[in-house]
LUMFIDO-482833 format. One record per atom (N, C-alpha, C): x, y, z; residue number from 0. Coordinates in pm, 1 decimal. Example, Ala and Ser with C-alpha at 12.3 -4.5 7.8 and 13.67 -1.06 7.14 Angstrom:
BEGIN
<<1319.0,-569.0,780.0>,0>,
<<1230.0,-450.0,780.0>,0>,
<<1320.0,-330.0,780.0>,0>,
<<1285.0,-225.0,708.0>,1>,
<<1367.0,-106.0,714.0>,1>,
<<1290.0,3.0,787.0>,1>,
//
This chain:
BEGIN
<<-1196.6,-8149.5,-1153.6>,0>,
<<-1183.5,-8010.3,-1181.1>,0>,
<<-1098.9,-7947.3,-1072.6>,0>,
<<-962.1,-7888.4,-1114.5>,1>,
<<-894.1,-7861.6,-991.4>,1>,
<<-981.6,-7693.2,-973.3>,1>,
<<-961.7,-7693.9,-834.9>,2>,
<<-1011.0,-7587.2,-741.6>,2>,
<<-904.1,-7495.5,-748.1>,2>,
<<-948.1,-7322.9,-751.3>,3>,
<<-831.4,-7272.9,-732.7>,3>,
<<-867.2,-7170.6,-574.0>,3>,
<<-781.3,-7117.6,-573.3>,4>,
<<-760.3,-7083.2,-428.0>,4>,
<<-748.5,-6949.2,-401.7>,4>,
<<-770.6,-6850.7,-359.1>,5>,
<<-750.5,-6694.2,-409.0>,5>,
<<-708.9,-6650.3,-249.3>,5>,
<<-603.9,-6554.6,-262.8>,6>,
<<-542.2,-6525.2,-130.4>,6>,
<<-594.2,-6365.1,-139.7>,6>,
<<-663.8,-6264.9,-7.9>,7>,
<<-681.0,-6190.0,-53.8>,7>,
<<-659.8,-6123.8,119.7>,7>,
<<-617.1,-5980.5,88.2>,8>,
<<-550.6,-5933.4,226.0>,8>,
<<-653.8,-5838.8,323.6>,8>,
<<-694.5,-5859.2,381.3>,9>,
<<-784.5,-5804.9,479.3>,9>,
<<-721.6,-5657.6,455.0>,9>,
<<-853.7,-5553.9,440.7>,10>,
<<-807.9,-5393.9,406.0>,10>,
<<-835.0,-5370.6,557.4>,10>,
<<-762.4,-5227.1,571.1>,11>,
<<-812.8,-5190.7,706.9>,11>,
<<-918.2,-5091.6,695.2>,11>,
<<-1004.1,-4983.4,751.7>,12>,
<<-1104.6,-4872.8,743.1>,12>,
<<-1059.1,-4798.1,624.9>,12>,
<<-914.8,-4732.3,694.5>,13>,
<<-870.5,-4643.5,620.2>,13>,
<<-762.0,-4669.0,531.6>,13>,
<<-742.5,-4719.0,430.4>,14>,
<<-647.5,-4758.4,389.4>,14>,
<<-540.9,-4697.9,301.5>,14>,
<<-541.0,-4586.6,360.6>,15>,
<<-437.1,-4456.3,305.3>,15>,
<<-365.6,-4372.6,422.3>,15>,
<<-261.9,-4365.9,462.2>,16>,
<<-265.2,-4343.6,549.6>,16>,
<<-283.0,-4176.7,634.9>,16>,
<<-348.8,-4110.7,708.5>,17>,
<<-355.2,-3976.4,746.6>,17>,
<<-306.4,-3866.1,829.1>,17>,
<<-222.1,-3823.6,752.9>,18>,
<<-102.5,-3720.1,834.6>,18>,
<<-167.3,-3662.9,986.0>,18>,
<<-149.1,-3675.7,1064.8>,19>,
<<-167.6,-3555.2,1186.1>,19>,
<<-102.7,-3468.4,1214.0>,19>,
<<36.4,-3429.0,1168.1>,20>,
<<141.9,-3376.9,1159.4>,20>,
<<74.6,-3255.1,1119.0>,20>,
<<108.4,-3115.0,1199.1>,21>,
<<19.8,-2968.5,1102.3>,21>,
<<163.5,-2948.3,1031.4>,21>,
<<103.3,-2849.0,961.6>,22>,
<<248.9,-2772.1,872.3>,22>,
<<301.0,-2672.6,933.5>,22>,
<<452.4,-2699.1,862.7>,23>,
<<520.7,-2627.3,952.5>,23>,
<<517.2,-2478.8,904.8>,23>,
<<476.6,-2435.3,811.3>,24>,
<<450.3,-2282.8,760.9>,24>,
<<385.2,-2199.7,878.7>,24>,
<<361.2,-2095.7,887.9>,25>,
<<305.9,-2018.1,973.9>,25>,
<<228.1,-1901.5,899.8>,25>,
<<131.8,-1835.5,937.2>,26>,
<<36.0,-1739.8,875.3>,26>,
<<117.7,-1661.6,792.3>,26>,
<<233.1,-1653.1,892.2>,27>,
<<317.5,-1488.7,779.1>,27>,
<<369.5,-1550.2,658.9>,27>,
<<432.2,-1669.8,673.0>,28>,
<<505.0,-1676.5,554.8>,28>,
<<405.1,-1748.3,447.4>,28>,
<<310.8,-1832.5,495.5>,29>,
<<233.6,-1889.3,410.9>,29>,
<<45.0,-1781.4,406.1>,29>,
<<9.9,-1710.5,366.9>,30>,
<<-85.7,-1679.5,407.6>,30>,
<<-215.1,-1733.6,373.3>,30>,
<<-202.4,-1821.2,262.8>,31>,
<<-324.3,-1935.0,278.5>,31>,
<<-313.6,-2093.2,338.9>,31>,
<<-397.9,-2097.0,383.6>,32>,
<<-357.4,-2226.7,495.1>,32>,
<<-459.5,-2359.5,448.0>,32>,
<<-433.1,-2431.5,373.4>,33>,
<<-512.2,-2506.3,320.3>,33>,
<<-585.9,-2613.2,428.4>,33>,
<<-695.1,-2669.8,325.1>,34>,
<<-803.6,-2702.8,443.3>,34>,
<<-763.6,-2864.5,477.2>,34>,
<<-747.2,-2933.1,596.1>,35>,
<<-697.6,-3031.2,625.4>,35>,
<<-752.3,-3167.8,509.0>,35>,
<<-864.5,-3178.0,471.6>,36>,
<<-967.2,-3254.0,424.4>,36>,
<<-894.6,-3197.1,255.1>,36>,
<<-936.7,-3107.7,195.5>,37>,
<<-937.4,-3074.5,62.3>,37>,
<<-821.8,-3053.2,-15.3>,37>,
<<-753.1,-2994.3,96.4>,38>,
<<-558.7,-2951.8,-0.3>,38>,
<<-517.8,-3096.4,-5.9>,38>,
<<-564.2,-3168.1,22.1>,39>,
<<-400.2,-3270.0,59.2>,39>,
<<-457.2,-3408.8,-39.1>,39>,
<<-356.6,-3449.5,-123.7>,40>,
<<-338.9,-3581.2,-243.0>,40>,
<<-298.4,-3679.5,-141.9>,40>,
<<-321.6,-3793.8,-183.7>,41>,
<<-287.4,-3910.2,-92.0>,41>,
<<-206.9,-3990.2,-213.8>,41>,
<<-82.0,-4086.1,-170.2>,42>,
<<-63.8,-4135.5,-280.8>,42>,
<<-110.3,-4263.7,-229.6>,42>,
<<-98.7,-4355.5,-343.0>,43>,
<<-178.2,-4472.1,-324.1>,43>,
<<-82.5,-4583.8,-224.0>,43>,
<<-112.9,-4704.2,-195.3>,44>,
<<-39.5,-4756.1,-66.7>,44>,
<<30.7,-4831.1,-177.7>,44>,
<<118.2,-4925.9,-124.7>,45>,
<<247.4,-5013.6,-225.8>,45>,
<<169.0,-5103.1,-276.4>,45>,
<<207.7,-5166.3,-439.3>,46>,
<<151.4,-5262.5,-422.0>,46>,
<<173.1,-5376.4,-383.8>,46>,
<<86.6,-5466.4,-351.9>,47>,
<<83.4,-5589.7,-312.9>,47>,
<<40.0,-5706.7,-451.0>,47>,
<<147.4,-5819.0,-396.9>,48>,
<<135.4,-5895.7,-496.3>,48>,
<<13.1,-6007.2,-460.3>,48>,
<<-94.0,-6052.2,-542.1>,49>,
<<-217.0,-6141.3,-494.3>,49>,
<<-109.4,-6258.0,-491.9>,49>,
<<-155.8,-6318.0,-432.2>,50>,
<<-98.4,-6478.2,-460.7>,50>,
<<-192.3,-6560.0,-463.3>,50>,
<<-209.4,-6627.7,-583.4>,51>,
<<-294.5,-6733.7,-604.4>,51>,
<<-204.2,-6876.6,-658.9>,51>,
<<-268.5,-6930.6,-601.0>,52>,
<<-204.8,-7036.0,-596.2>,52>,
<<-364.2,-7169.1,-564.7>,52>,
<<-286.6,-7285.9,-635.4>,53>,
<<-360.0,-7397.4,-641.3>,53>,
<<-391.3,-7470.8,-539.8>,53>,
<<-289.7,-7458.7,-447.6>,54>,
<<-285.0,-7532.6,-336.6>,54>,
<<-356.4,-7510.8,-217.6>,54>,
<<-383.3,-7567.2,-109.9>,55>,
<<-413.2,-7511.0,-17.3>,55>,
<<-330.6,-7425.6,96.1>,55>,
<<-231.8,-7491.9,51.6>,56>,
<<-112.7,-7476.2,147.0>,56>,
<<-51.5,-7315.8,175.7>,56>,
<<-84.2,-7258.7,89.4>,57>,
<<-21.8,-7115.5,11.9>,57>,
<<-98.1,-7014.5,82.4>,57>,
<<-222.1,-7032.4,119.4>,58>,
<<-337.0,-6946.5,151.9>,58>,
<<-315.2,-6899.8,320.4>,58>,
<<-312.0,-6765.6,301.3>,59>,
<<-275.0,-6669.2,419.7>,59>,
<<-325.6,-6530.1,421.4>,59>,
<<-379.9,-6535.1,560.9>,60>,
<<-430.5,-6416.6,592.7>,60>,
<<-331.1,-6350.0,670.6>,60>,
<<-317.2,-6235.8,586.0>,61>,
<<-232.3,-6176.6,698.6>,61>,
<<-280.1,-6084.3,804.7>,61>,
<<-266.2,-6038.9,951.2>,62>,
<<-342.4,-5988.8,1028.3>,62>,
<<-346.7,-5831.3,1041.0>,62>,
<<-423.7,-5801.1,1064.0>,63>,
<<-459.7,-5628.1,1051.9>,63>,
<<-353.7,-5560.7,1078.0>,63>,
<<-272.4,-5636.6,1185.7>,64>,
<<-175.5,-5532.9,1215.0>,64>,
<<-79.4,-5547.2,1139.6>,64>,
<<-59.4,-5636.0,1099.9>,65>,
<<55.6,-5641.2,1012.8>,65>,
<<27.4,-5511.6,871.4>,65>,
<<-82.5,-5539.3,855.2>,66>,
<<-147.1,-5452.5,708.2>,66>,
<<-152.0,-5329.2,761.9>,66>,
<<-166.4,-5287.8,873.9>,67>,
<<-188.0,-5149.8,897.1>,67>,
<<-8.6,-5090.0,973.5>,67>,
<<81.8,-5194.7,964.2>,68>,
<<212.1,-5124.1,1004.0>,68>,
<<256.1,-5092.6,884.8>,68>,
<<247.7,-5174.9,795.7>,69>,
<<296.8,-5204.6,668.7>,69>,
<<250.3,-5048.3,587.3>,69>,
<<159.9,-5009.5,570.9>,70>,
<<117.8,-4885.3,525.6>,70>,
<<167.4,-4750.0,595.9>,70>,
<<108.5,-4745.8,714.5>,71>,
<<190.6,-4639.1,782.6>,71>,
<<289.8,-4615.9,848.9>,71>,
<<401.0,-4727.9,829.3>,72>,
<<545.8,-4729.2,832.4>,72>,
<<599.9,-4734.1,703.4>,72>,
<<510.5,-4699.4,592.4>,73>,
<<628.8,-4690.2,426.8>,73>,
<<612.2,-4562.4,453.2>,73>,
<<733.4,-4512.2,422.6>,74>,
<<780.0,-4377.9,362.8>,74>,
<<688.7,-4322.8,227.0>,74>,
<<664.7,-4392.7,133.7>,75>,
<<628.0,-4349.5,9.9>,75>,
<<396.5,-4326.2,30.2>,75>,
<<373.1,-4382.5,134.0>,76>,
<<241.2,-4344.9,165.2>,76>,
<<238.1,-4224.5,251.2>,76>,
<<334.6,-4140.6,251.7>,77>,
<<296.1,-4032.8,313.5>,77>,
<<244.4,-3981.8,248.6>,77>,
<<102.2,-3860.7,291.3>,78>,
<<4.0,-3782.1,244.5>,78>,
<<101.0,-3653.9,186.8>,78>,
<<54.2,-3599.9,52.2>,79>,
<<99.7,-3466.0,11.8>,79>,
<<3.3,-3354.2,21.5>,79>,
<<59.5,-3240.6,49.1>,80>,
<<-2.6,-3154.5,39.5>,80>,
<<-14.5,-3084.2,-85.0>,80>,
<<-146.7,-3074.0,-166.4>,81>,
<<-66.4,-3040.9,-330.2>,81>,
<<-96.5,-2875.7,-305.7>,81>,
<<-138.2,-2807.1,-208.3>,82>,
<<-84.9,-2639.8,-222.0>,82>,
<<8.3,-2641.4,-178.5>,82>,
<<81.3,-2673.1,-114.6>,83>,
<<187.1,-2666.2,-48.8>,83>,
<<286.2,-2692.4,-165.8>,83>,
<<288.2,-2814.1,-185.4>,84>,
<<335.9,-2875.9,-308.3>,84>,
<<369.3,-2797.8,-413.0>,84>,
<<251.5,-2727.9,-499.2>,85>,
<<269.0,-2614.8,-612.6>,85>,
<<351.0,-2496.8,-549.9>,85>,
<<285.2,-2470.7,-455.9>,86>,
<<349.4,-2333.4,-379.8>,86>,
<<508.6,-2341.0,-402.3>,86>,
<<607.3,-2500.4,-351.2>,87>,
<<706.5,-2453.5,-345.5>,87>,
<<755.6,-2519.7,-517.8>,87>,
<<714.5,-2556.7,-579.7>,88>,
<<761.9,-2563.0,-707.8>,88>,
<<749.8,-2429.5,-773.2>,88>,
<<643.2,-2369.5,-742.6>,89>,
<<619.5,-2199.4,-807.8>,89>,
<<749.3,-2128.2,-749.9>,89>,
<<805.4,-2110.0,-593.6>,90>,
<<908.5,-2054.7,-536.5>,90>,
<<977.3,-2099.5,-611.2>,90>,
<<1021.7,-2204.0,-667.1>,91>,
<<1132.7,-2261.7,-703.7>,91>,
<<1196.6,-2216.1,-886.5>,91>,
<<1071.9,-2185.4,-939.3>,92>,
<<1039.0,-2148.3,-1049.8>,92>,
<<1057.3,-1971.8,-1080.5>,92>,
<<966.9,-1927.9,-989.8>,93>,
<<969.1,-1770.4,-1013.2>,93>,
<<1049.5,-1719.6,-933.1>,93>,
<<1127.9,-1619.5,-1010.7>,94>,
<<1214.2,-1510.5,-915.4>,94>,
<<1109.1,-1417.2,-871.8>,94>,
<<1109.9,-1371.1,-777.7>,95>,
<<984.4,-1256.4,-664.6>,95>,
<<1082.3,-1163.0,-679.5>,95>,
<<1193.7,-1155.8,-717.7>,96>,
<<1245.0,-1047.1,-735.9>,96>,
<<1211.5,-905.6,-840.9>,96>,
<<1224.7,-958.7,-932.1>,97>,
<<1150.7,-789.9,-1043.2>,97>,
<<950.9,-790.0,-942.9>,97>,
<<932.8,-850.7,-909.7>,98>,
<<778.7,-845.9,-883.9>,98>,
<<787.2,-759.0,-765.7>,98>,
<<872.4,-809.2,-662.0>,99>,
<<877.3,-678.2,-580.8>,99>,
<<939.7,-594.6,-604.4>,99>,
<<1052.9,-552.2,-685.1>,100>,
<<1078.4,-427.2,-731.1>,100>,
<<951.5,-344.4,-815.0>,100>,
<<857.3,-405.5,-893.5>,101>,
<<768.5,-355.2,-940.6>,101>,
<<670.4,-295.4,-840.7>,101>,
<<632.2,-334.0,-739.3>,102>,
<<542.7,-335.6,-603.5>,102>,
<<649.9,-229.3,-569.4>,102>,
<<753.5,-202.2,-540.6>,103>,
<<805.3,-116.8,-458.1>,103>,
<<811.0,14.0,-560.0>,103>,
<<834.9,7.0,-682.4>,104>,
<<808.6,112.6,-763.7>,104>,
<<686.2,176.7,-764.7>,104>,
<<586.0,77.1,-767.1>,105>,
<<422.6,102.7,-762.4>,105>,
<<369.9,206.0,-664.0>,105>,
<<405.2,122.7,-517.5>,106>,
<<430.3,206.8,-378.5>,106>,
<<451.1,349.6,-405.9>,106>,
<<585.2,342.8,-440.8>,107>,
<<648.4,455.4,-481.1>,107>,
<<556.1,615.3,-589.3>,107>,
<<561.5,506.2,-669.1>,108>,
<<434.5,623.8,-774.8>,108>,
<<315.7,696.0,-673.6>,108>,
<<292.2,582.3,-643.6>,109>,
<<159.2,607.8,-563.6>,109>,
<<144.7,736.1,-473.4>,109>,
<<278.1,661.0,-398.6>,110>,
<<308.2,795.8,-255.4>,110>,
<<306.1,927.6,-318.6>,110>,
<<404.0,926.1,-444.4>,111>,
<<430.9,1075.4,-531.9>,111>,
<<284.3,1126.3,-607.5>,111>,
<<236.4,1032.9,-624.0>,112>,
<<74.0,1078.7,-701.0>,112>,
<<15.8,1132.2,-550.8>,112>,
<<20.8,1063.0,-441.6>,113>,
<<-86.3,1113.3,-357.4>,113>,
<<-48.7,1287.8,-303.1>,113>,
<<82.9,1299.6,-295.2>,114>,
<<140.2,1421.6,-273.9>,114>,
<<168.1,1519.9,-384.1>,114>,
<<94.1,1455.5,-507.0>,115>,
<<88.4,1574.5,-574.9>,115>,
<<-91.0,1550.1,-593.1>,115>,
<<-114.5,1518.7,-528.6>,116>,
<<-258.7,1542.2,-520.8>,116>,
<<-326.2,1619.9,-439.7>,116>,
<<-258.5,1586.3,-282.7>,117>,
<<-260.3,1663.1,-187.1>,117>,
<<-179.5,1844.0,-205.0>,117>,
<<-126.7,1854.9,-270.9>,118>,
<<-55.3,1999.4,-334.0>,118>,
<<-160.2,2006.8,-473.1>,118>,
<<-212.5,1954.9,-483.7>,119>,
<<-310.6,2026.2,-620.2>,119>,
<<-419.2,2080.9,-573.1>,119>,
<<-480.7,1982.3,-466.0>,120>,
<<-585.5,2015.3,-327.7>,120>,
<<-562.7,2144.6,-281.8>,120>,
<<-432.9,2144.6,-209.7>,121>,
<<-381.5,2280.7,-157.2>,121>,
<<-390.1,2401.4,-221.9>,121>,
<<-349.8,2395.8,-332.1>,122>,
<<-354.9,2512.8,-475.5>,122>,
<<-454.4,2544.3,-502.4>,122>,
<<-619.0,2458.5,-534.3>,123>,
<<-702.1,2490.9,-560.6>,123>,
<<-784.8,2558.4,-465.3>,123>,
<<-745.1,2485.9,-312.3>,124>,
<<-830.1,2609.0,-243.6>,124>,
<<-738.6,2704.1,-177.8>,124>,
<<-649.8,2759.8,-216.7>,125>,
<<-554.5,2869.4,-239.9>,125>,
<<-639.4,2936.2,-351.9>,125>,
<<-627.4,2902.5,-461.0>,126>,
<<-673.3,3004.4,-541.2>,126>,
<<-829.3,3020.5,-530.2>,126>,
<<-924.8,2916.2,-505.8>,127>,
<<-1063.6,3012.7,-459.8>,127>,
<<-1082.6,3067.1,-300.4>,127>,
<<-951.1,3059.0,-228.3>,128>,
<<-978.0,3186.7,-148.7>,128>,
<<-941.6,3290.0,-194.7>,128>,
<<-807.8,3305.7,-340.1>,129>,
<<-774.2,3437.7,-307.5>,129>,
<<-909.3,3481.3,-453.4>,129>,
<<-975.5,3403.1,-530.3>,130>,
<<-1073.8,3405.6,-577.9>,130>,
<<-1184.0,3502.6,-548.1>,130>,
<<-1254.0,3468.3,-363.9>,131>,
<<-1322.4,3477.9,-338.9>,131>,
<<-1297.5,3627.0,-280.1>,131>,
<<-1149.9,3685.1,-217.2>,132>,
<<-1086.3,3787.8,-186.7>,132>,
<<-1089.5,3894.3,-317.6>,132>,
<<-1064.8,3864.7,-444.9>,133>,
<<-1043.3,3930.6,-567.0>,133>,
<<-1201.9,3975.3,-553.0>,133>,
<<-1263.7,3871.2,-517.7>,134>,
<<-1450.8,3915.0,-543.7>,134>,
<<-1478.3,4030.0,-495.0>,134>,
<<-1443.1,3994.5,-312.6>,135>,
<<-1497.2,4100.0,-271.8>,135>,
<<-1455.0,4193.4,-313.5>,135>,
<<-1276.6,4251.8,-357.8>,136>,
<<-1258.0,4339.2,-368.4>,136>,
<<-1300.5,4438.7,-464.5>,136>,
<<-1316.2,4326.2,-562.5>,137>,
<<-1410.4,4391.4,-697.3>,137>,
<<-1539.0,4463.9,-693.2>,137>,
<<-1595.1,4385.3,-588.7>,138>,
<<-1703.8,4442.5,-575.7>,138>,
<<-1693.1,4573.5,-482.7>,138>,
<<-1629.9,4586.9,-387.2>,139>,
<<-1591.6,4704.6,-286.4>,139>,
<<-1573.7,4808.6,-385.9>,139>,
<<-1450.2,4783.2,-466.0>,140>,
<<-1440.3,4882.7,-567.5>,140>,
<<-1539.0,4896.7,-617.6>,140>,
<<-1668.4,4858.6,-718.3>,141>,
<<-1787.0,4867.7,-813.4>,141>,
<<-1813.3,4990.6,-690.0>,141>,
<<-1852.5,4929.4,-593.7>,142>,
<<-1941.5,5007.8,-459.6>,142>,
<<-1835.5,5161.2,-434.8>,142>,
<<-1722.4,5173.2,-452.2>,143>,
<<-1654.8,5318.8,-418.5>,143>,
<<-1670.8,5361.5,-543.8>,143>,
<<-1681.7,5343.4,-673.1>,144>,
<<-1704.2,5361.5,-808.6>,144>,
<<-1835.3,5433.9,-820.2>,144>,
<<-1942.6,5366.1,-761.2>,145>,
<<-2043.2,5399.4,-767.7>,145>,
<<-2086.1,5542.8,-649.2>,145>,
<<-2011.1,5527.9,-523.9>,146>,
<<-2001.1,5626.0,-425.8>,146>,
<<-1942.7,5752.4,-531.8>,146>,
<<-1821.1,5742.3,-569.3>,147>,
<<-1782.0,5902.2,-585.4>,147>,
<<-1861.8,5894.8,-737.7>,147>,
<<-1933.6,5834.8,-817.9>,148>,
<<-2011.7,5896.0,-911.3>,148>,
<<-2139.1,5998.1,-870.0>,148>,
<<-2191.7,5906.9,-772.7>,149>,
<<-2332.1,5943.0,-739.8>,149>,
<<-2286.2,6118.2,-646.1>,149>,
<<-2134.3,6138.8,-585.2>,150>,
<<-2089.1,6218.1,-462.0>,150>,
<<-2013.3,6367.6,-613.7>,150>,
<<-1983.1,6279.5,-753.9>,151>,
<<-1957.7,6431.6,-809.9>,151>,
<<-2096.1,6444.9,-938.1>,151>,
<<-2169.8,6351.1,-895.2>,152>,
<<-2329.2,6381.2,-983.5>,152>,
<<-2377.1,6502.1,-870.2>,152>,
<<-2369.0,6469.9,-758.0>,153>,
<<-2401.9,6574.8,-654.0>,153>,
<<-2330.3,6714.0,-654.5>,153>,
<<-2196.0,6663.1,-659.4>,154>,
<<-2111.5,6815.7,-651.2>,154>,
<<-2174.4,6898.6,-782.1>,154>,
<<-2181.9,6826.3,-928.3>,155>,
<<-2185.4,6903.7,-1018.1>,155>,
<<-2320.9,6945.8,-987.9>,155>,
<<-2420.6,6910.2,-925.9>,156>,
<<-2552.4,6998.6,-913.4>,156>,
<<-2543.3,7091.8,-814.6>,156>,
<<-2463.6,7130.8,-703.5>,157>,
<<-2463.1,7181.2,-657.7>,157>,
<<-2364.7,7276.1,-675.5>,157>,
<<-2262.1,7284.9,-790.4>,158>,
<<-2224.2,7369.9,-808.9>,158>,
<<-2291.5,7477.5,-946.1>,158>,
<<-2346.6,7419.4,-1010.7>,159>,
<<-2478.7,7432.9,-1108.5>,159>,
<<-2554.5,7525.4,-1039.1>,159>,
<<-2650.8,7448.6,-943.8>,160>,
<<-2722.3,7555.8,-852.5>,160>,
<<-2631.6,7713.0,-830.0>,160>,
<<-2517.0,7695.9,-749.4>,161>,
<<-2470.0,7857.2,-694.0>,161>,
<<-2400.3,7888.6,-826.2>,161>,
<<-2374.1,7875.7,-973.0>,162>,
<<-2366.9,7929.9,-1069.8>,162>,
<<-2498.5,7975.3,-1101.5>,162>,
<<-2611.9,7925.3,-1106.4>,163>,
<<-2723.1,8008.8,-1128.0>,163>,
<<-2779.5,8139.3,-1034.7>,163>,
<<-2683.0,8094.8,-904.3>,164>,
<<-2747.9,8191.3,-822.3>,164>,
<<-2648.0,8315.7,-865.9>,164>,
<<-2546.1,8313.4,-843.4>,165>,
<<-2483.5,8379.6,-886.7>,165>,
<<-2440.3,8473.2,-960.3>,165>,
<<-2535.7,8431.7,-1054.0>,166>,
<<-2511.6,8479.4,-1231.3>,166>,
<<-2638.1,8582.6,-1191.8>,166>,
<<-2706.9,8513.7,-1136.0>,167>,
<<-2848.6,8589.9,-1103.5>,167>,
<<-2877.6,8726.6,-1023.2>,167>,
<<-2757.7,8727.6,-935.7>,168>,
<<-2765.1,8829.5,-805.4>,168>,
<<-2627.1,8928.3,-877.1>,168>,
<<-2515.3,8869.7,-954.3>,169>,
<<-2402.0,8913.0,-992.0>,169>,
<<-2368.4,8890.7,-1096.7>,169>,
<<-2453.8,8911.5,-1193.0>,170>,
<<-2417.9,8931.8,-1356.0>,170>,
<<-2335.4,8985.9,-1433.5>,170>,
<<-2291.4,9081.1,-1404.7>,171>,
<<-2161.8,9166.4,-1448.9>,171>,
<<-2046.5,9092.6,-1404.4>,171>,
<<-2029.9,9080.1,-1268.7>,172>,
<<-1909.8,8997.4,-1192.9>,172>,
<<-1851.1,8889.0,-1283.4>,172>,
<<-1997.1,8797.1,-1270.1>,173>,
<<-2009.7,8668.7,-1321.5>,173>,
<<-1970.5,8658.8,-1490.7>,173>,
<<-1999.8,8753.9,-1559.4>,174>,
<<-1985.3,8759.3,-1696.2>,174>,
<<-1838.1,8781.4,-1669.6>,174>,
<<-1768.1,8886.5,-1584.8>,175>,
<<-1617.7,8915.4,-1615.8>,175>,
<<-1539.1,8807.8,-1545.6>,175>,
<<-1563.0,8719.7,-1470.1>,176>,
<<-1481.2,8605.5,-1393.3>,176>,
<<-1519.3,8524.6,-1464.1>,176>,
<<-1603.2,8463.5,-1606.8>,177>,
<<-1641.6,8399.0,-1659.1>,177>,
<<-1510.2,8400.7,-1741.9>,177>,
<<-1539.8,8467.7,-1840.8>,178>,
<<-1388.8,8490.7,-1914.5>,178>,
<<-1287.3,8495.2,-1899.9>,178>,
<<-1264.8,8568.6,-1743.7>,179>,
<<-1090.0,8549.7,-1748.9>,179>,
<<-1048.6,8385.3,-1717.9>,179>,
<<-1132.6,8298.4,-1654.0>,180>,
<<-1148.1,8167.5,-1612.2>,180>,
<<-1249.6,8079.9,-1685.6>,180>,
<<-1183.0,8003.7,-1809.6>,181>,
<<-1317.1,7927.9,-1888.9>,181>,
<<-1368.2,7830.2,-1802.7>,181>,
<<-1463.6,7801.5,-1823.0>,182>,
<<-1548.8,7699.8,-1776.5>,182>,
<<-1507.0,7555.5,-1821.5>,182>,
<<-1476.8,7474.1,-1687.8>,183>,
<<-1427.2,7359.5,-1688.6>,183>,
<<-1568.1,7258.4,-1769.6>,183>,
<<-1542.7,7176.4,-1866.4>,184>,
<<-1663.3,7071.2,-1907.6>,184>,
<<-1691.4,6982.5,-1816.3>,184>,
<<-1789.5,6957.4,-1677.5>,185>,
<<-1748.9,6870.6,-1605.0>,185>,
<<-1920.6,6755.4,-1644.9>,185>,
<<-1995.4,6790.5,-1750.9>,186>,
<<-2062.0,6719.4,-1770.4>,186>,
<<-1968.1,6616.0,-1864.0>,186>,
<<-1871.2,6650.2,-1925.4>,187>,
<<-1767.9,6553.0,-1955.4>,187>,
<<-1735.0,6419.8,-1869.8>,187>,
<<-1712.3,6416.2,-1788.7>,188>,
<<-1657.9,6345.1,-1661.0>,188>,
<<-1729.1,6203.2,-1630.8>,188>,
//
């Protein structure tokens, strides 16, 4: 029964290899900063061909170091960053242009809404001070309204009174200055 022989390559711990390299973005231009562990895709290492073979002769271990240059000296096992990654395919994709013209229009509205807000503010308590000015004055007036009523309710009694006295002590007089001068209606008034 021939024997067969299986060649198989010593893995190392990590067998993907792990960027230490930070990114070169900076807070301003990138403002989310993905997490070292979670943002980042690994692609898989090259493959390797098994060799099996019948013989004995064929069978080789190759040594750690060799397996661990071999990985993190290929170019194609470098780690990706997949926000990074989307991020610049999205740049690459979307014009930011109408988006910040929209944002700068927005701005814009805004500023003009807040300054006609601040002037509507202004107006309204403009008009309940001169509101509160119309009040008093209204009322000042009611109050001089009410002064010269109550001041010719007085006059007319007191001119009432010295017509009675009058008429009383000087009847003849009073009858002939009556007529040549009619009597004003001041219960009219």
């Amino acid at each position: 029964m021939p024997s067969a022989t299986y060649s198989y390559a010593v893995q190392p711990a990590a067998p993907w290899a792990v960027s230490t390299k930070t990114s070169a973005y900076t807070a301003a231009s990138q403002p989310y900063q993905p997490s070292p562990v979670y943002g980042q895709l690994y692609q898989p290492p090259p493959s390797r061909s098994e060799s099996i073979s019948t013989g004995g002769s064929s069978y080789s271990i190759p040594s750690r170091a060799q397996s661990v240059s071999s990985y993190s000296g290929s170019e194609s096992s470098r780690p990706v960053d997949a926000i990074s990654y989307m991020g610049e395919r999205l740049n690459r994709v979307m014009d930011p242009t109408p988006l910040d013209r929209s944002l700068a229009i927005q701005a814009q509205r805004s500023g003009e809404l807040n300054a006609k807000t601040r002037e509507l503010q202004a107006l309204q308590a403009l008009a309940q001070s001169r509101l509160k000015s119309a009040r008093r004055n209204f009322a000042d007036g009611v109050q001089a309204a009410r002064d010269v009523q109550r001041d010719l309710e007085w006059t007319q009694e007191r001119v009432g009174v010295l017509n009675q006295k009058v008429a009383q002590r000087w009847p003849d007089q009073y009858t002939t200055a009556s007529s040549r001068f009619p009597r004003l209606p001041l219960e009219d008034c």
